[in-house]
Structures are given as structure tokens and as C-alpha cells.
C-alpha positions, 0 to 999 in steps of 0.5 A: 873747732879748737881756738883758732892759732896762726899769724893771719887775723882772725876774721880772715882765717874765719872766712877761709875756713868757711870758705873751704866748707862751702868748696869741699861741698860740707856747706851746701847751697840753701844751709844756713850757717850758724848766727854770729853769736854762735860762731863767735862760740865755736871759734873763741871770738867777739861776733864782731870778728865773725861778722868781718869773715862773713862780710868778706865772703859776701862780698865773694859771692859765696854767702848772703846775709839778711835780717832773720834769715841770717846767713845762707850759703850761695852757689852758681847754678849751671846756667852760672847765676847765684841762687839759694833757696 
């Protein structure tokens, strides 16, 4: 993805990026997204950035964070409860 060029603050175009990802069905439940530092590459930012836009996205429900497991997308089920795998 090119460097990243609008007025809202980076971390936040970051999440909404991947948010949209995660909607258009392009991320899917259980995938594992790339580590910070890679994303931190790929959008030209410190890792400190990309982990705020994450941050918020776990907040939202939409992606869990763990030690070496790194970061999974979550999504509802039918039965509406956030599962991965």
C-alpha cells in the first residue's frame, strides 16, 4: 500500500483501513494479520502507530491480540458471539 496521505492521524486511518478489510470479507475470521513490524513496513510508520490502530480495533471487537500468537481477526458467529480459531 502506498504511504498513507490524508488529514486524520495515522493510527486512525491504519484501523479504518483494516477495518474495511475485515468487512469486505478480505481479512477473514481466524487469519492472522501481519506482526506490527511488518505493517509498520508496509504503511511507512513506527510500530508504535500500528499497534494504537490495532488497539482500537480490539477495543471494537473486530481483532484479538495475544503474546505469540500475534493478531487475529474476530468476527460474530450466527449465534452473535466472537469466536476465532
Amino acid at each position: 500500500m502506498q504511504e498513507i496521505l490524508s488529514s486524520k492521524p495515522k493510527h486512525i486511518q491504519i484501523a479504518d483501513h483494516i477495518r474495511e478489510l475485515i468487512n469486505s470479507g478480505s481479512l477473514k475470521n481466524g487469519e492472522r494479520l501481519l506482526t506490527d513490524e511488518e505493517l509498520a513496513k508496509k504503511y511507512s510508520v513506527n510500530r508504535h502507530t500500528v499497534a494504537a490502530g490495532l488497539k482500537a480495533l480490539v477495543k471494537e471487537g473486530l481483532l484479538e491480540r495475544a503474546p505469540r500468537r500475534g493478531t487475529i481477526v474476530i468476527t460474530d458467529d450466527s449465534e452473535g458471539r466472537k469466536t476465532s480459531n
